[in-house]
Backbone as CSV, one residue per row, in Angstrom:
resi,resn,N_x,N_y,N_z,CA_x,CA_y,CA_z,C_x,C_y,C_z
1,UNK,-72.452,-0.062,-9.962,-71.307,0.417,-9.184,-70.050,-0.345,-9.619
2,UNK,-69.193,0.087,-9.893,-67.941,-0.318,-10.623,-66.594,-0.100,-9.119
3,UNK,-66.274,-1.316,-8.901,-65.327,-1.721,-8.149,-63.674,-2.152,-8.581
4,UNK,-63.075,-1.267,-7.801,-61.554,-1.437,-8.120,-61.073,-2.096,-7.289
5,UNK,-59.902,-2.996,-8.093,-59.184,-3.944,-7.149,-57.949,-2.788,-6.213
6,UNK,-57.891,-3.338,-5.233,-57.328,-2.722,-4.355,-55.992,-3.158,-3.927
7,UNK,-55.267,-3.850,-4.248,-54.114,-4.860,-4.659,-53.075,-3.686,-5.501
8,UNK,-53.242,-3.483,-6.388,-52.379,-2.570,-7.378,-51.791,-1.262,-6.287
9,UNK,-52.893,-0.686,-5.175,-52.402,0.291,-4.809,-51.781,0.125,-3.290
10,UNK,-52.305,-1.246,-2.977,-50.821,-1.879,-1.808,-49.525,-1.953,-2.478
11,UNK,-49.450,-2.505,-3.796,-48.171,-3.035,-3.924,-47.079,-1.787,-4.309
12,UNK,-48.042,-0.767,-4.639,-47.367,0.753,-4.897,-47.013,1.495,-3.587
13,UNK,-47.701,1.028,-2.208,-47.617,1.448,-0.910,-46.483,0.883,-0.582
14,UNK,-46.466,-0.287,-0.776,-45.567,-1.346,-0.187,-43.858,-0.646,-0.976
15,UNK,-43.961,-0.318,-2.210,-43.058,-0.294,-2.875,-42.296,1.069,-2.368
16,UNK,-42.982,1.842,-2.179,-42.854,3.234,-1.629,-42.234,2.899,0.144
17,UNK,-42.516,2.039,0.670,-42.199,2.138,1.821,-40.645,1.253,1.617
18,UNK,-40.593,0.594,0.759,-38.943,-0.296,0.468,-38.259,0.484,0.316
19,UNK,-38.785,2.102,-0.851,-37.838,2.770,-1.223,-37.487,3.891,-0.453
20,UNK,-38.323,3.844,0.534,-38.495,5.221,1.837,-37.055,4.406,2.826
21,UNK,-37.609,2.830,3.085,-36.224,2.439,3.692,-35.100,2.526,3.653
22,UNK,-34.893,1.911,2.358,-33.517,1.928,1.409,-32.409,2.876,1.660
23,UNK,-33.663,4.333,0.908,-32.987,5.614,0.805,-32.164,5.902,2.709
24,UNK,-33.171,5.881,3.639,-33.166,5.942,4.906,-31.717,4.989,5.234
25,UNK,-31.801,3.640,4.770,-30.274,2.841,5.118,-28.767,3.373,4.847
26,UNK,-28.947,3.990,3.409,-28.237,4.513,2.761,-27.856,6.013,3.184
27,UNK,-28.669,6.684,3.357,-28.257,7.722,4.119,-27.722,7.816,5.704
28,UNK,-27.628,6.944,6.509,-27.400,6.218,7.707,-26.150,5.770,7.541
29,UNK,-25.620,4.953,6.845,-24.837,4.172,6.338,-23.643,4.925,7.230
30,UNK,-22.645,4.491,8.191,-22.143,5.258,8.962,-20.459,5.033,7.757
31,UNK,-19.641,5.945,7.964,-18.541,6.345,7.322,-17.517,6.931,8.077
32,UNK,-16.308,6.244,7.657,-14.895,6.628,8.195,-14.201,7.300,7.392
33,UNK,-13.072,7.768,8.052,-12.175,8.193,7.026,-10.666,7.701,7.420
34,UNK,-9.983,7.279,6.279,-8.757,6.820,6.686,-7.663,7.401,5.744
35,UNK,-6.705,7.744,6.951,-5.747,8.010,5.948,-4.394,7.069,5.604
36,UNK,-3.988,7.157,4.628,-2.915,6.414,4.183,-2.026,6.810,3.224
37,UNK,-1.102,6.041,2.887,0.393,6.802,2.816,-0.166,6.332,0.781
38,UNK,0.283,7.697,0.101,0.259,7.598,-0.807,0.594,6.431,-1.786
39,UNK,1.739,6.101,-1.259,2.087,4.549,-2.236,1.176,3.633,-2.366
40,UNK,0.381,3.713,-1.249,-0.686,2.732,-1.009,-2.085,2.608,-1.812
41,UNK,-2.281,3.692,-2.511,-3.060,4.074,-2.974,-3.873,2.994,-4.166
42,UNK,-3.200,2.841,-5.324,-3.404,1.783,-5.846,-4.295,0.009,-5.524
43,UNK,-3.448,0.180,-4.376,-4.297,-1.147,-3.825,-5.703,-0.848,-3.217
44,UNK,-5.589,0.396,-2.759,-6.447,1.242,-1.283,-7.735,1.262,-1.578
45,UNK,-8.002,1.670,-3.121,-8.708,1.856,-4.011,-9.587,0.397,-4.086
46,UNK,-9.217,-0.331,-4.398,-9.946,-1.772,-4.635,-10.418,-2.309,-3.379
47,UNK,-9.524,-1.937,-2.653,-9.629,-3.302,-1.388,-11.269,-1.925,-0.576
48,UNK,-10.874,-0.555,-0.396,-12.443,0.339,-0.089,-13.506,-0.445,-0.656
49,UNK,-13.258,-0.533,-2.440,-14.198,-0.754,-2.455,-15.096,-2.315,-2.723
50,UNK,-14.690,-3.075,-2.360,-14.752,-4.217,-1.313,-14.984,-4.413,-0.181
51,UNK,-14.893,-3.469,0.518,-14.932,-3.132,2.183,-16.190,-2.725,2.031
52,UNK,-16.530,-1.612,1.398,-17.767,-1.008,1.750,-18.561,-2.159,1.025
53,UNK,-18.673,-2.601,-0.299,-19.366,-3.943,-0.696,-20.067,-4.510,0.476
54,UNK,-18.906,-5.322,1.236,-19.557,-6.553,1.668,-20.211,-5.921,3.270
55,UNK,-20.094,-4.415,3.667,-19.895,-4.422,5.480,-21.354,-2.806,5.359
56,UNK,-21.487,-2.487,4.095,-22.254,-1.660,4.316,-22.021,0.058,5.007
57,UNK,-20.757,-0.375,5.108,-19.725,1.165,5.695,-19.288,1.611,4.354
58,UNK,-19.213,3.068,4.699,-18.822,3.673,3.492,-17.811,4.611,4.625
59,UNK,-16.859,4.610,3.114,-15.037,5.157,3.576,-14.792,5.885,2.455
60,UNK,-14.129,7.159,3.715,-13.607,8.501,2.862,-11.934,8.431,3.111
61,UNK,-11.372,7.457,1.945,-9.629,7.965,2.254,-8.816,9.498,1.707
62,UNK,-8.237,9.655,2.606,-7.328,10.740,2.376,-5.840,10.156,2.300
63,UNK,-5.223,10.680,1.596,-3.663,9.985,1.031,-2.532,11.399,0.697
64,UNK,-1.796,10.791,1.819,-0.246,11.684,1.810,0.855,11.209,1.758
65,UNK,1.766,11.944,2.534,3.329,10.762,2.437,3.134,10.390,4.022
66,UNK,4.482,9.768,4.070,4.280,9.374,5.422,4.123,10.500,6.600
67,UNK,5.436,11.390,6.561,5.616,12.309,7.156,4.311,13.159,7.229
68,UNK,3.844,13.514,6.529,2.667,14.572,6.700,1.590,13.725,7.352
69,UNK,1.088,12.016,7.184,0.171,11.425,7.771,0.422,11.560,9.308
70,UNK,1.543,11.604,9.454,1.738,11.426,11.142,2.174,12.501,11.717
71,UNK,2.358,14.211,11.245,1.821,15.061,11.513,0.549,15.517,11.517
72,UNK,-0.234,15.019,10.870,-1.732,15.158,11.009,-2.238,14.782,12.285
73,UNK,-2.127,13.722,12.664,-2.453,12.716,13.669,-1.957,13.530,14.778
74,UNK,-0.878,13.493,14.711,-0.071,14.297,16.307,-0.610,15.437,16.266
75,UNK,-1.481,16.112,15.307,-2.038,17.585,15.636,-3.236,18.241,15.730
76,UNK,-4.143,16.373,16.202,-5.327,16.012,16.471,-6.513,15.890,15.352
77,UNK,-5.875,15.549,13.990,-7.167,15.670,12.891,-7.779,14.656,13.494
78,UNK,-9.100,15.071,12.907,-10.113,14.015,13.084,-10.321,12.811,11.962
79,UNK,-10.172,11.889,12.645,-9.900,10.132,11.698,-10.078,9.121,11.996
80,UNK,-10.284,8.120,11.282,-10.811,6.571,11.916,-9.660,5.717,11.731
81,UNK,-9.388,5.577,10.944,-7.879,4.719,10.936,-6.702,5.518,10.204
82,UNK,-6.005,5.130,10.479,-4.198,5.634,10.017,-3.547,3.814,9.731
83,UNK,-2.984,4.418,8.278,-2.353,3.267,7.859,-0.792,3.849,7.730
84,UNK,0.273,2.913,8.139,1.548,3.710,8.066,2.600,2.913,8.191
85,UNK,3.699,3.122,8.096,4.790,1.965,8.486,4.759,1.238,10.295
86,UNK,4.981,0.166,10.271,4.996,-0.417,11.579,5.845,0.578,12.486
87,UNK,7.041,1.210,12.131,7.414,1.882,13.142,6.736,3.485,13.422
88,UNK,6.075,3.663,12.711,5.342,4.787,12.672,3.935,5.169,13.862
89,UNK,3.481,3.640,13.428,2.455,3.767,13.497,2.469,3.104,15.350
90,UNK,3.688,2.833,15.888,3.621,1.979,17.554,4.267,3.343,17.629
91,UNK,4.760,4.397,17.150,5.387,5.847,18.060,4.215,6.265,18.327
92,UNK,3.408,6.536,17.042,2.321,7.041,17.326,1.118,6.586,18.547
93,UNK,0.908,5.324,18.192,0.477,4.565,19.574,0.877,5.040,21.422
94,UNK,2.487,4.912,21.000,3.131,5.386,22.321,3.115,6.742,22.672
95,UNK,2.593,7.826,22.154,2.725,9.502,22.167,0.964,9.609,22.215
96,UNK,0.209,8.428,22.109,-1.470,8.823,21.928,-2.202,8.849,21.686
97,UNK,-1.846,8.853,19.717,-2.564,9.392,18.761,-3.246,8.145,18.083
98,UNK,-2.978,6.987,18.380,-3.445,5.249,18.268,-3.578,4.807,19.339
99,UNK,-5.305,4.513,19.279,-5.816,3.623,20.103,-4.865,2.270,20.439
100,UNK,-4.412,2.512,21.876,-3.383,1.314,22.421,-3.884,-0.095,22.197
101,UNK,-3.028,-0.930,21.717,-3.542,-2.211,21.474,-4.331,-2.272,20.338
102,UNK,-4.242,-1.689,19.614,-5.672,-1.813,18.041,-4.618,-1.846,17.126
103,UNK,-3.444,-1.815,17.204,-2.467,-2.185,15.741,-2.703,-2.818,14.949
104,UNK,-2.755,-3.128,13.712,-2.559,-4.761,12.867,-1.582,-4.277,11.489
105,UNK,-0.322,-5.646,11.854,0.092,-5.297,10.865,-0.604,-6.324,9.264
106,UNK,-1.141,-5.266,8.505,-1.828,-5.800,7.114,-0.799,-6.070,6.037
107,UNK,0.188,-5.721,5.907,1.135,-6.196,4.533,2.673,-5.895,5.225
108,UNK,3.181,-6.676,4.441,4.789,-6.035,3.890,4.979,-6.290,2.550
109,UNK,6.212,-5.531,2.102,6.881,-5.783,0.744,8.400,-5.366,0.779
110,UNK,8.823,-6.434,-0.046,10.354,-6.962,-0.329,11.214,-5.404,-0.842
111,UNK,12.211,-5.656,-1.032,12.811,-5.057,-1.992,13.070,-5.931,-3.229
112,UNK,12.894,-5.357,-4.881,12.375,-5.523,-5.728,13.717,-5.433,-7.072
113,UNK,14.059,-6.267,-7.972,14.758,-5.744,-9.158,13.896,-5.517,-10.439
114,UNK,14.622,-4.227,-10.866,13.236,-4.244,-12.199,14.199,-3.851,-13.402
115,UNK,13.329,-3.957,-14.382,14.343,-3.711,-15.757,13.441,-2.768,-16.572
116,UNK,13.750,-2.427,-17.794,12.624,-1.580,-18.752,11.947,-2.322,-18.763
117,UNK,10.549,-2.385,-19.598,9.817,-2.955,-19.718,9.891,-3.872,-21.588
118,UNK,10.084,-4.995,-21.069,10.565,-6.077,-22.427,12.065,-6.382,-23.192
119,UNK,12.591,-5.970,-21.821,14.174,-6.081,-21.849,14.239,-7.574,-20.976
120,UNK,15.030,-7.906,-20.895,15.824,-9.386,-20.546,15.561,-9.420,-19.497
121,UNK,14.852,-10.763,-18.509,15.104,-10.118,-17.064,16.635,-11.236,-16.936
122,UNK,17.530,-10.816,-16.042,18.636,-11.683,-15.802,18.764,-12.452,-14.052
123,UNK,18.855,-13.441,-14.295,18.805,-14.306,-13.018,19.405,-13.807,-11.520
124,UNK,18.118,-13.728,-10.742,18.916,-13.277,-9.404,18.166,-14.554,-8.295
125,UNK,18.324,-15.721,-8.936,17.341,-16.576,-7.966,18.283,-17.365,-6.992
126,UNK,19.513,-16.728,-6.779,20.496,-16.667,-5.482,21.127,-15.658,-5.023
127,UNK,21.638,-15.570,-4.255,23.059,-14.436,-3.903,23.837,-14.730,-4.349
128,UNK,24.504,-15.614,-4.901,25.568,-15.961,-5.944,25.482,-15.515,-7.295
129,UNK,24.171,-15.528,-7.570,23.505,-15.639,-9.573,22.828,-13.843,-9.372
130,UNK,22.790,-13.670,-8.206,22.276,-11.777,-7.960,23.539,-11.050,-8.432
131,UNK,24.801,-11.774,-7.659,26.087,-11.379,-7.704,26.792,-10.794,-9.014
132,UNK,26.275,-11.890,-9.511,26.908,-12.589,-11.178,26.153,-11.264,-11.937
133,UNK,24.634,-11.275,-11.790,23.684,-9.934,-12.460,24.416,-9.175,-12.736
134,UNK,24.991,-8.443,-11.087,25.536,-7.039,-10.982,27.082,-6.485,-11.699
135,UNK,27.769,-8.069,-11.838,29.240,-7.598,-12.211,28.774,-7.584,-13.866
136,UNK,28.251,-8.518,-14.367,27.657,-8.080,-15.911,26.949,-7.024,-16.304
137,UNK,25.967,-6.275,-15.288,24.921,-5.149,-15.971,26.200,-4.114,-16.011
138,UNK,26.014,-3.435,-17.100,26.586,-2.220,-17.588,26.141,-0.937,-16.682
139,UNK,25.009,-0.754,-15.736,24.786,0.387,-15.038,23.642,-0.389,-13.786
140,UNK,23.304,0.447,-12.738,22.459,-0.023,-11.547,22.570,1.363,-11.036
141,UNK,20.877,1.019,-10.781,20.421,2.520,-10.118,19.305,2.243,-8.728
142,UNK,19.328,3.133,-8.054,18.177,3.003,-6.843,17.745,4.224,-6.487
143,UNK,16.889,4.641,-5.366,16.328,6.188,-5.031,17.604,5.944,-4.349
144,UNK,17.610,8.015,-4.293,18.713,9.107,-2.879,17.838,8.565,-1.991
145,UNK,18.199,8.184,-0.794,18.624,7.621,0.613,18.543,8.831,0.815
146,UNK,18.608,9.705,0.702,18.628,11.451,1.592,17.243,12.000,1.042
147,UNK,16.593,11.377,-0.190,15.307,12.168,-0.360,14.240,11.161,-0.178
148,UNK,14.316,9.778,-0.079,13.351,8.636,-0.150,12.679,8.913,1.424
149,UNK,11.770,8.245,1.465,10.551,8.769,2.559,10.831,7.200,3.468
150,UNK,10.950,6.089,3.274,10.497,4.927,3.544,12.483,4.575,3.653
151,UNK,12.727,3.189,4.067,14.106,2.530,4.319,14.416,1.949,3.497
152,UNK,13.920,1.835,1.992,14.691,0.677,1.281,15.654,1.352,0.317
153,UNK,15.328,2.071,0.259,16.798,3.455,-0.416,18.017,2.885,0.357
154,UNK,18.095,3.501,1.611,18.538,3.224,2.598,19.427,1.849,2.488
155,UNK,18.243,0.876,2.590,18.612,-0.736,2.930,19.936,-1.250,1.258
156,UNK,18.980,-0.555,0.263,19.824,-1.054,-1.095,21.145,-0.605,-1.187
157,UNK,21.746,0.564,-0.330,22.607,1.141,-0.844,23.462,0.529,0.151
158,UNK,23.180,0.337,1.311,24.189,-0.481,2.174,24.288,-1.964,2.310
159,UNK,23.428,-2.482,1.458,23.099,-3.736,0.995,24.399,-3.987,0.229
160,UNK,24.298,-2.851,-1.258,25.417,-3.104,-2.389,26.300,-2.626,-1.759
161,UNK,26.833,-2.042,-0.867,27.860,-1.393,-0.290,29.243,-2.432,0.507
162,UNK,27.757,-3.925,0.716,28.513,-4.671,1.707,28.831,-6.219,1.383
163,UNK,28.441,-6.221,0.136,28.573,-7.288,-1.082,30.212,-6.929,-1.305
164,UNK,30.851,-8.638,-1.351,32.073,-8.800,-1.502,32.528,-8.179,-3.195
165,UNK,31.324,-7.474,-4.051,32.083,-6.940,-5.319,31.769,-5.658,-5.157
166,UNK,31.575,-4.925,-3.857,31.069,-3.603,-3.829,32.691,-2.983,-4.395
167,UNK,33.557,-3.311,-4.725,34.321,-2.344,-5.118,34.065,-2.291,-6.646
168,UNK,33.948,-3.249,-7.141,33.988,-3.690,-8.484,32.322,-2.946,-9.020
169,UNK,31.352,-2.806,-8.239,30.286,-2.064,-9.128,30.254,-0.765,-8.762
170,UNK,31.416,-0.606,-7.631,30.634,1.440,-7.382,30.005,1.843,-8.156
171,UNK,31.621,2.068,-9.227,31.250,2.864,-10.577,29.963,2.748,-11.090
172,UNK,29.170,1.605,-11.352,28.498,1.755,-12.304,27.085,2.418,-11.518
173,UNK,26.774,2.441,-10.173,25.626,2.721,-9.508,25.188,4.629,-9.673
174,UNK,24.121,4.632,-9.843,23.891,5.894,-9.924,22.721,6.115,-9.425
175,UNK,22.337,6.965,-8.695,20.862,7.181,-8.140,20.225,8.258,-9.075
176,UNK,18.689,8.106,-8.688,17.337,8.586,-9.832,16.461,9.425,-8.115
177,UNK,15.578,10.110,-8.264,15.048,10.903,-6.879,13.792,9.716,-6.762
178,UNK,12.639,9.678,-5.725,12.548,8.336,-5.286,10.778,8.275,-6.241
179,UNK,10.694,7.035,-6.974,9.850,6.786,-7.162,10.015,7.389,-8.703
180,UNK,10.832,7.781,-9.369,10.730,8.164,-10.741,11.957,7.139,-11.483
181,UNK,11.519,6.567,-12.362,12.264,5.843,-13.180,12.006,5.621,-14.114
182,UNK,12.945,7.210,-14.852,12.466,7.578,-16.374,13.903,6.886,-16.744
183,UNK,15.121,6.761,-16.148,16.477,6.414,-15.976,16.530,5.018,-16.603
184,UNK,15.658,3.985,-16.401,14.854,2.684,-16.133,14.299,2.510,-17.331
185,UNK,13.577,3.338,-17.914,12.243,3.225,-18.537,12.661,3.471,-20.038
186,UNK,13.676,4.503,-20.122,13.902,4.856,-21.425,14.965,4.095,-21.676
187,UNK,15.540,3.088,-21.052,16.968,2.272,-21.050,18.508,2.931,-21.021
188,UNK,18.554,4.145,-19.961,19.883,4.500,-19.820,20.867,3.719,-18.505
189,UNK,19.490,3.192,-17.798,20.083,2.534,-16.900,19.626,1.089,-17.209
190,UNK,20.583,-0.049,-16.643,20.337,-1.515,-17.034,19.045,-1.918,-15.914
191,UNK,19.770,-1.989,-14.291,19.046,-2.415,-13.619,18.498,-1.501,-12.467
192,UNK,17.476,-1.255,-11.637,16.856,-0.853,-10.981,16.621,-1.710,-9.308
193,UNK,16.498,-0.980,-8.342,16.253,-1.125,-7.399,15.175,-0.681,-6.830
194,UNK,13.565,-1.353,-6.192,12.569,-0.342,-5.410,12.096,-1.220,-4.876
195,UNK,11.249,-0.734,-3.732,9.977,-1.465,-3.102,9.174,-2.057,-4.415
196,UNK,8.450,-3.020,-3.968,8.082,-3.948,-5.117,6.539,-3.421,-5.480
197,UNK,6.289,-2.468,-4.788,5.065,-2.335,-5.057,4.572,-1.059,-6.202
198,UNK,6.081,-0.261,-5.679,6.379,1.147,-6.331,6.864,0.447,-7.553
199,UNK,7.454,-0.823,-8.021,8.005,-0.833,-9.269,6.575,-1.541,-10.270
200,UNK,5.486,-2.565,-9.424,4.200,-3.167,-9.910,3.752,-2.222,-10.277
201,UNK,3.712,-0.969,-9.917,2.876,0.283,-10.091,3.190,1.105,-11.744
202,UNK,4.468,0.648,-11.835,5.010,1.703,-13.029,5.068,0.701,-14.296
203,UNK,3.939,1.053,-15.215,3.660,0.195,-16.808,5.386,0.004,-17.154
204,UNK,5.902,1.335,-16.940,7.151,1.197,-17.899,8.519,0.464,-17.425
205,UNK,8.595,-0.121,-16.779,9.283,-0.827,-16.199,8.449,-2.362,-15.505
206,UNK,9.326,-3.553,-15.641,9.073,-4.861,-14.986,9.828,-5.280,-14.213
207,UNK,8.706,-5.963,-13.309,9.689,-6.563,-11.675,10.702,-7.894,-12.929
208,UNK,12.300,-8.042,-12.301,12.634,-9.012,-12.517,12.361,-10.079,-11.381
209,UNK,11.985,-9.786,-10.066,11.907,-10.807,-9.043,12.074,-9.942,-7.379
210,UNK,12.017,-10.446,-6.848,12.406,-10.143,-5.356,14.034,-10.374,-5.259
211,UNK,14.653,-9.550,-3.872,16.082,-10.297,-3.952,16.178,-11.159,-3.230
212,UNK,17.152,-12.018,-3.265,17.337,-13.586,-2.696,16.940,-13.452,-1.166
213,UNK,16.318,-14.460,-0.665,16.065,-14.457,0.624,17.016,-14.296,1.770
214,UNK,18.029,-14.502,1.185,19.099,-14.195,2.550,19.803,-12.827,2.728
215,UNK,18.980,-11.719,1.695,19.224,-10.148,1.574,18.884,-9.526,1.606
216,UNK,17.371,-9.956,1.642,15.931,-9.532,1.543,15.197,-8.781,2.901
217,UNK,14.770,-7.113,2.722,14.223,-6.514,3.367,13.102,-6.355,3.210
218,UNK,11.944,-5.943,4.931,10.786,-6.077,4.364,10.318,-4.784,5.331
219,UNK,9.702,-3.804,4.196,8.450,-2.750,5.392,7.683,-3.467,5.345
220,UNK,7.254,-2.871,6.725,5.896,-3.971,6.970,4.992,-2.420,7.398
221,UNK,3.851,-2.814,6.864,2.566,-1.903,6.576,1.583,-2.170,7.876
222,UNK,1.387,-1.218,8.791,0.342,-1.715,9.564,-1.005,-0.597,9.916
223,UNK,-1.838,-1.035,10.171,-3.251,-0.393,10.389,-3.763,-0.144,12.036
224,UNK,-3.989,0.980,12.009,-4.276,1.433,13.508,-5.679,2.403,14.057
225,UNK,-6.133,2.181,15.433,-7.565,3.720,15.197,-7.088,4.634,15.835
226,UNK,-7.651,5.690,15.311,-7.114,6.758,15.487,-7.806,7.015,16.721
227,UNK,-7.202,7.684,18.059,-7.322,7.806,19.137,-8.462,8.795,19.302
228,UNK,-8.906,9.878,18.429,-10.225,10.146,18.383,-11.154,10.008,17.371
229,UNK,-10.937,9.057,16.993,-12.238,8.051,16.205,-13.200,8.174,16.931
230,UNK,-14.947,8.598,16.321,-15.487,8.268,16.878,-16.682,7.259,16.296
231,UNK,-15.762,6.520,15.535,-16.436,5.292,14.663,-16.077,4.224,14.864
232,UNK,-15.124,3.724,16.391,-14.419,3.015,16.707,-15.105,1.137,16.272
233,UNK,-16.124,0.784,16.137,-16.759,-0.269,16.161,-16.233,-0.535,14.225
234,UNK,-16.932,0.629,13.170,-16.456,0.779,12.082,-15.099,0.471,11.306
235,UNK,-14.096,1.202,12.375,-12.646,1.273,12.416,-12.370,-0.339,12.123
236,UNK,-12.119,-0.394,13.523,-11.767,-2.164,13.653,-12.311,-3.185,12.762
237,UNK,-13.488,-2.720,12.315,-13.869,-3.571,10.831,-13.359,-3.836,9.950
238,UNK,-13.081,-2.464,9.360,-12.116,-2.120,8.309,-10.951,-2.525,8.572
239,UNK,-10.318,-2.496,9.487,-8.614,-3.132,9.840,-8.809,-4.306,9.506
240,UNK,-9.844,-5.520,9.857,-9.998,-7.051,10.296,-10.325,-6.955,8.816
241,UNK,-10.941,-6.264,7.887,-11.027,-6.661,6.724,-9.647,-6.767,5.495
242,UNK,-8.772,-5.915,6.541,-7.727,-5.853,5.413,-6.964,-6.777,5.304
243,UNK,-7.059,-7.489,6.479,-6.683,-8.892,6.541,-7.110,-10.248,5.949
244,UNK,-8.279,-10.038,5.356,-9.164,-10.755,4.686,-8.454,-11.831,3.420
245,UNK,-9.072,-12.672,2.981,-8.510,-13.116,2.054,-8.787,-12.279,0.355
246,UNK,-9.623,-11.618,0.608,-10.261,-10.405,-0.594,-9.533,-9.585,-0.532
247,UNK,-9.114,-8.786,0.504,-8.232,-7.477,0.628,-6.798,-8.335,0.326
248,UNK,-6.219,-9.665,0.612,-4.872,-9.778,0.467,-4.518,-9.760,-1.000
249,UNK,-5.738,-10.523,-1.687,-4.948,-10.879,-3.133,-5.105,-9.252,-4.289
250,UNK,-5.924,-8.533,-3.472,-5.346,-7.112,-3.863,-4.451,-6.895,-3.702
251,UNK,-3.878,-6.869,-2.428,-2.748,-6.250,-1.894,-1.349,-7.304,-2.985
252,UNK,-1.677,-8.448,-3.060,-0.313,-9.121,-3.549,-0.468,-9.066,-5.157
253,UNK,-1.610,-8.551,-5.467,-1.673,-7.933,-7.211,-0.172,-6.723,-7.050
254,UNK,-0.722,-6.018,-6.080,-0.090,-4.351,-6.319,1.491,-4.883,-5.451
255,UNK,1.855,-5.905,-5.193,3.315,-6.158,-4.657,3.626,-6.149,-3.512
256,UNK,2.633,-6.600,-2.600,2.426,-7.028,-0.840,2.500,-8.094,-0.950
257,UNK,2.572,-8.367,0.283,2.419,-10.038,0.943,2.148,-10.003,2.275
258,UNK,1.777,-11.168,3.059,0.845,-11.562,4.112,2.344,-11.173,5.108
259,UNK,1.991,-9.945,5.843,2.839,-10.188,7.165,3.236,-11.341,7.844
């Protein structure tokens, strides 16, 4: 009578039941969806997938502009978090559509000078030596303030507007529509104006620096749950993670910084 060891076909039982689990965890694996404002995207990308890494949640982002994210919301989509500008995102809070008290603000970013890419950067590491930049550059450009989505259009143009040489550079300022800087890139314009994250983003152009601290504007980026989440435990994860020290030095790769 010839006897088989019986060992070989536990460890094939055993193996079968790890992979019966696994599959079972993985399909379980509960999932959000968040939406966020297109600019964001870049960073959004890394820091997900890091999130789901270390927490075992898996996340479905959806990405628009601002305006359309917070018509969504006000018209009851179904979502786990909304990422959006701080003032966006406490209206929304106050009208409903954000779970009260679950805010966090996760980033801001400066306003930004940029040049082509391997052109000169020229010293703006005061308001005096920013000053000096502007009466030497031959041209300066920023987004239309009437088509830009966000305030730093806005902030730059009444910024240069209120500088003791605003008479002396009118002339040379010219606006580009928001987020394109082919103007920049191909060298018709000297210097550039953007959120710092929109200019980290574009190969063809380089940040020369932030502007001097005593001129310096900041959106601030914040994270919220969506009032019919029904992943609310999930949600708040994901927010507390973006705060993380993993999610920040993403975020300050792509041109954020720590609220």
């Amino acid at each position: 009578m010839i006897r088989t060891s019986s060992a070989p076909i536990i460890v094939a039982a055993v193996s079968c039941l790890l992979l019966v689990a696994t599959a079972s965890n993985v399909a379980s694996a509960t999932e959000i969806k968040v939406l966020s404002p297109t600019r964001l995207k870049p960073a959004m990308v890394e820091v997900i997938q890091l999130f789901e890494k270390s927490s075992g949640y898996k996340v479905a982002a959806d990405y628009a502009t601002l305006g359309d994210l917070a018509g969504r919301i006000q018209k009851g989509e179904a979502a786990d978090v909304a990422i959006s500008l701080r003032q966006q995102i406490a209206k929304l809070e106050k009208e409903g559509g954000i779970v009260e008290g679950s805010p966090v603000d996760i980033a801001k970013q400066g306003v930004g000078v940029f040049v082509r890419k391997g052109a000169l950067k020229p010293d703006i590491s005061s308001v005096e030596n920013f000053k000096r930049t502007l009466l030497a550059a031959k041209s300066i450009a920023h987004a239309d303030p009437a088509r830009a989505e966000g305030r730093t259009a806005s902030y730059v143009a009444g910024m240069l507007s209120r500088l003791d040489i605003a008479a002396d550079i009118k002339r040379k300022i010219t606006i580009f529509p928001p987020g394109v800087y082919d103007t920049i890139a191909n060298g018709d314009v000297e210097l550039g104006f953007a959120g710092m994250s929109e200019i980290v983003a574009d190969p063809r152009v380089e940040l020369v620096g932030p502007l001097p601290a005593a001129i310096q504007n900041y959106t601030v980026v914040t994270a919220g749950i969506v009032a019919n989440s029904k992943e609310r435990d999930a949600a708040k994860a994901f927010i507390q993670f973006m705060s993380s020290p993993a999610a920040t030095a993403v975020l300050k790769a792509n041109g954020y910084e720590r609220p």
